[in-house]
C-alpha positions as CSV (number, residue, x, y, z in Angstrom):
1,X,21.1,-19.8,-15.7
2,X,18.8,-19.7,-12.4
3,X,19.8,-18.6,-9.2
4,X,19.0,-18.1,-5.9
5,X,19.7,-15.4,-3.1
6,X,18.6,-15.8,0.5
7,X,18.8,-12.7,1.7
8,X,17.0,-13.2,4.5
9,X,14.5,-15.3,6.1
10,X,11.4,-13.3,3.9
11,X,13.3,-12.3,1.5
12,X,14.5,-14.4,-1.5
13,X,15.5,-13.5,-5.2
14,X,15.2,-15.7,-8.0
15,X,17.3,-14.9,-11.5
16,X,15.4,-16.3,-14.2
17,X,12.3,-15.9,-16.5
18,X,9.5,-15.7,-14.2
19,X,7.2,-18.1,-16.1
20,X,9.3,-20.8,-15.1
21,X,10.0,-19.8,-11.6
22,X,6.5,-19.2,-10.6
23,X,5.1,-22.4,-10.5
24,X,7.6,-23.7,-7.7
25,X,6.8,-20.4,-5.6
26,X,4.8,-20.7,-2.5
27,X,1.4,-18.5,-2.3
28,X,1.8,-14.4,-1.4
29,X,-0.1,-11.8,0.1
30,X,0.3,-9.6,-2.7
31,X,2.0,-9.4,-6.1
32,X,2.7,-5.6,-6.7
33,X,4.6,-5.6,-10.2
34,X,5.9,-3.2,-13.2
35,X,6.0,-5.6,-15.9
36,X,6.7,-4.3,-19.5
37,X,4.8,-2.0,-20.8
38,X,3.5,-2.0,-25.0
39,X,5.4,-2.0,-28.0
40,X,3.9,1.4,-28.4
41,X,5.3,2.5,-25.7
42,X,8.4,1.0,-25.7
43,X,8.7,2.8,-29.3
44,X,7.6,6.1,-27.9
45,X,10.6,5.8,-25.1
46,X,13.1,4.7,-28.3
47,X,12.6,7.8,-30.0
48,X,13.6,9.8,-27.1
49,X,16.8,8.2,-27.1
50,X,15.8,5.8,-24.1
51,X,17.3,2.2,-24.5
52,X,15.6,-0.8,-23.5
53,X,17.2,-3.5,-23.1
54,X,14.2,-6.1,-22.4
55,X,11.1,-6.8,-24.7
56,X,7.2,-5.4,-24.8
57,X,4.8,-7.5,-22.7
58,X,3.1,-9.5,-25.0
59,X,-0.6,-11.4,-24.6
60,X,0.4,-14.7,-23.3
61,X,2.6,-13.6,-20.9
62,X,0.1,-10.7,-19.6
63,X,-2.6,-13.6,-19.4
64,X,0.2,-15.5,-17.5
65,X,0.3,-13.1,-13.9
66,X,-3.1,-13.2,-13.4
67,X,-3.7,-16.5,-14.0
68,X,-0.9,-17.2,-11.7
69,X,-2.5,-15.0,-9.0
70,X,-5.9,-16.7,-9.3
71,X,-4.5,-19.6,-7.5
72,X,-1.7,-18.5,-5.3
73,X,-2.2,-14.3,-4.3
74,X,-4.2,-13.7,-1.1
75,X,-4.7,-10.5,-1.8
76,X,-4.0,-7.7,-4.8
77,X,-2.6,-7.7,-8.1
78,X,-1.3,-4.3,-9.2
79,X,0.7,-4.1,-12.3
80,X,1.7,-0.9,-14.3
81,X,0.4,-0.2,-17.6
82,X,0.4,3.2,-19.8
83,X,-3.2,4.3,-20.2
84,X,-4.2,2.5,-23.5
85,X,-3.1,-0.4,-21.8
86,X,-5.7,-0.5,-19.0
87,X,-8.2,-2.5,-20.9
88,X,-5.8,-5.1,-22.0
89,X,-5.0,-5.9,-18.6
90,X,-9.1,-5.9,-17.2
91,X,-9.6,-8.1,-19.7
92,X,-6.8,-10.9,-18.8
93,X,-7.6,-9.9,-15.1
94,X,-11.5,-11.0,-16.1
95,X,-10.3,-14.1,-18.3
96,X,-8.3,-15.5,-14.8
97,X,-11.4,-14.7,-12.9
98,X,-10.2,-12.3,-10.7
99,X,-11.8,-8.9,-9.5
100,X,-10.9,-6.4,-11.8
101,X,-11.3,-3.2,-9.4
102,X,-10.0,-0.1,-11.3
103,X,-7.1,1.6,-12.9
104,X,-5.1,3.9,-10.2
105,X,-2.7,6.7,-11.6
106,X,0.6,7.9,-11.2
107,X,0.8,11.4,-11.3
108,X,4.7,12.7,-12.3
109,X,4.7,16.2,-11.3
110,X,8.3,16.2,-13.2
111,X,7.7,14.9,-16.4
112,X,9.4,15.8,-19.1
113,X,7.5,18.5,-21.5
114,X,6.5,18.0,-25.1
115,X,9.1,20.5,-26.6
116,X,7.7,20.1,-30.6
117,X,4.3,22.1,-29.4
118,X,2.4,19.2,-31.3
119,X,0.3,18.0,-28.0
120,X,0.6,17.7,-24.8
121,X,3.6,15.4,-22.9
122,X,2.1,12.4,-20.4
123,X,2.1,13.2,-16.9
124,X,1.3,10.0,-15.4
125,X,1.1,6.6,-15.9
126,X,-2.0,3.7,-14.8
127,X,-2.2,0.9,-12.6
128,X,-4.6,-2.2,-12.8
129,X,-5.7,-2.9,-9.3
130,X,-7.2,-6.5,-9.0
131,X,-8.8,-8.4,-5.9
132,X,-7.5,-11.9,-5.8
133,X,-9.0,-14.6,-3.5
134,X,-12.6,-13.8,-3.7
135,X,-14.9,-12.2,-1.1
136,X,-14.6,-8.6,0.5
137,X,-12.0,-7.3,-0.7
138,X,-9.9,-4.6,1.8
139,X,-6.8,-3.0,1.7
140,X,-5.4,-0.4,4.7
141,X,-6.0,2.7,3.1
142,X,-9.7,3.7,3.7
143,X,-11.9,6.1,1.7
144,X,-8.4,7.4,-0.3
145,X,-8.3,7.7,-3.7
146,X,-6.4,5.8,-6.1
147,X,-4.0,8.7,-7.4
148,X,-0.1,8.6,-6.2
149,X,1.6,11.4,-7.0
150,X,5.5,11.3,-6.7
151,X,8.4,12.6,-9.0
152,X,10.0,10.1,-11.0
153,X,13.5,11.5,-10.4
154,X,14.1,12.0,-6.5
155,X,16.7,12.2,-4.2
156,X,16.8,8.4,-3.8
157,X,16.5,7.1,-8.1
158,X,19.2,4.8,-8.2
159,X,19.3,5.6,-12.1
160,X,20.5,2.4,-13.8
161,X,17.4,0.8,-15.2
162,X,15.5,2.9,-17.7
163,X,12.1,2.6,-15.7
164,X,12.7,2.5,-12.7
165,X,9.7,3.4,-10.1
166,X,10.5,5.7,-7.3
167,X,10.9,4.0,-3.7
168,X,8.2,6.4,-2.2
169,X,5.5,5.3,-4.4
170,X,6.4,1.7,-3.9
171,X,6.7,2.5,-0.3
172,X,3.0,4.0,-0.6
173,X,1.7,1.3,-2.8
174,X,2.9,-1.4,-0.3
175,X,1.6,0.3,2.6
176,X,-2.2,1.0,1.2
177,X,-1.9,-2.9,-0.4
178,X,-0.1,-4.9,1.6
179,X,-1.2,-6.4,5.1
180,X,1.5,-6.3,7.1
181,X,4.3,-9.1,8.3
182,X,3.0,-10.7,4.6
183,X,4.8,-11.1,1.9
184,X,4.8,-9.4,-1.6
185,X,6.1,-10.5,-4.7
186,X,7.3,-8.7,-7.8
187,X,7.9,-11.0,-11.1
188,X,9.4,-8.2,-13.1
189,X,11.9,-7.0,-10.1
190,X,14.4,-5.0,-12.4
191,X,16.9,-3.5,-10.4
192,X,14.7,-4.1,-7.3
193,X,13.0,-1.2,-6.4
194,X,9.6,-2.7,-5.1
195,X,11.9,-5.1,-3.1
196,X,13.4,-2.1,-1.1
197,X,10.2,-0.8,-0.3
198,X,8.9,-4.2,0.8
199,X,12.1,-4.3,3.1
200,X,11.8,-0.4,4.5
201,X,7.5,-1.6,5.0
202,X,8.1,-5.0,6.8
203,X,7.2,-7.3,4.6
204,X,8.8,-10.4,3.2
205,X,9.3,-10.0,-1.0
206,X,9.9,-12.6,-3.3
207,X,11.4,-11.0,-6.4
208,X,12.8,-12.4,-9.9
209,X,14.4,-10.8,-12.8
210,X,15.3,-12.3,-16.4
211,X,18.3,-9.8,-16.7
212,X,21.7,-10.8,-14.8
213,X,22.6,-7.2,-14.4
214,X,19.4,-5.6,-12.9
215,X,19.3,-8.4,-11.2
216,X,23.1,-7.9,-9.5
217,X,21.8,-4.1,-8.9
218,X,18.7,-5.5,-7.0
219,X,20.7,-7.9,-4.9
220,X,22.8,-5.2,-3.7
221,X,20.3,-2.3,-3.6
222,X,18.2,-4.9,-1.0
223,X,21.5,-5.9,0.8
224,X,21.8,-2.2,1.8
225,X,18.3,-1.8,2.7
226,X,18.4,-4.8,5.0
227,X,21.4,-3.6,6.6
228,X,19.7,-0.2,7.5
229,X,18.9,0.3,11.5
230,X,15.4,0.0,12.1
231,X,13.7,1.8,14.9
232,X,11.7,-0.7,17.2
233,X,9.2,0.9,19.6
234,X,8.2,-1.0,22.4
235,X,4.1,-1.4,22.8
236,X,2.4,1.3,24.5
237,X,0.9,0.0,28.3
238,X,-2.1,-0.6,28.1
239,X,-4.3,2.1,30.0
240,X,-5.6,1.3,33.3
241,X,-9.0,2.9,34.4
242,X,-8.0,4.6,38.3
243,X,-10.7,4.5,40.8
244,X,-11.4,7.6,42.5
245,X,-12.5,6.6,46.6
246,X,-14.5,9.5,47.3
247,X,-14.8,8.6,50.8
248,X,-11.1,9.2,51.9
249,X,-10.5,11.9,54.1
């Protein structure tokens, strides 16, 4: 059943599937997303005695967030993908006539090792970037490079859903992606992560998840984020050039 949670005046949840929910949502500067990744890969986290409790991404609905963004993101698209995956996503990126830019990475300095000495484990994971409403695109990041590297299990992993990105990457992604006071948007919010890091950045997030429980977790996880004290710094004065008289006595 869909719902909605106001909880504030930028930020709003929706529980549902996001291919019905999307087409009533107003336009976003951003839509900064971890969708589900390939059956492949979904099979190589099965055998490790991960559970998933959600489905691989499939064609249609990877054609479906691009095509969405084409008309109603102002800005970027980034979605996570493993590796093989890139491709998959530049093409359906191409197909919705968007800017396909590159793939970014993830490094994960704590990844788990390859114990069966048959090859070596994965130590990161991609990104698709894509440039939305035509134009230049720009972002607030300058010359830097499109690597991010952050452990997957820090201080601050709430631990519940079995992906779950870390809140400094999202924190990082937001800030090098996202003009500010805009709004981002995450159609596969899980338990909420990119939400909190919209919060912490000052932006507005829109966020929707199919699963009731992740979606509880994310209600909860941005509750508390909202609720944290924010330091406000008042504007620095504006210098004034002095005039030296060099005729005073």
């Amino acid at each position: 059943m869909a719902r909605v949670e106001h909880m504030s005046d930028d930020v709003v949840l929706h529980l549902g599937d996001c291919r019905e929910i999307l087409p009533g949502i107003d336009p976003v500067g951003s839509v900064i997303t971890d969708p589900p990744y390939e059956s492949q890969a979904h099979a190589a986290k099965i055998n490790k005695g991960v559970k998933l409790d959600f489905k691989a991404i499939d064609d249609e609905l990877r054609a479906f967030i691009p095509a969405w963004a084409a008309e109603n993101c102002e800005g970027w698209l980034l979605a996570f993908c493993q590796v093989e995956a890139v491709a998959a996503w530049r093409d359906a990126i191409e197909k919705a006539k968007l800017r396909y830019k590159r793939g970014l990475a993830w490094v994960k300095p704590d990844a788990l090792p390859q114990m069966n000495g048959q090859g070596p484990a994965t130590g990161f994971e991609c990104l698709t970037a894509a440039w939305c409403p035509g134009g230049f695109s720009q972002w607030n990041a300058g010359g830097k490079r499109g690597v991010y590297t952050h452990n997957t299990n820090g201080p601050n992993r709430h631990g519940v859903h079995p992906t779950e990105k870390p809140v400094s990457l999202m924190v990082e992604l937001i800030a090098d992606f996202a003009p500010a006071d805009s709004v981002v948007l995450d159609p596969f919010m899980g338990s909420g992560t990119t939400g909190v890091a919209a919060v912490r950045e000052g932006r507005g997030f829109v966020g929707i998840e199919l699963d009731v429980r992740y979606f509880e977790i994310a209600c909860q996880r941005i509750r508390d984020e909202l609720r944290r004290p924010r330091l406000k710094l008042s504007p620095m004065a504006k210098p004034v050039q002095a005039v030296l008289d060099l005729g005073a006595a």
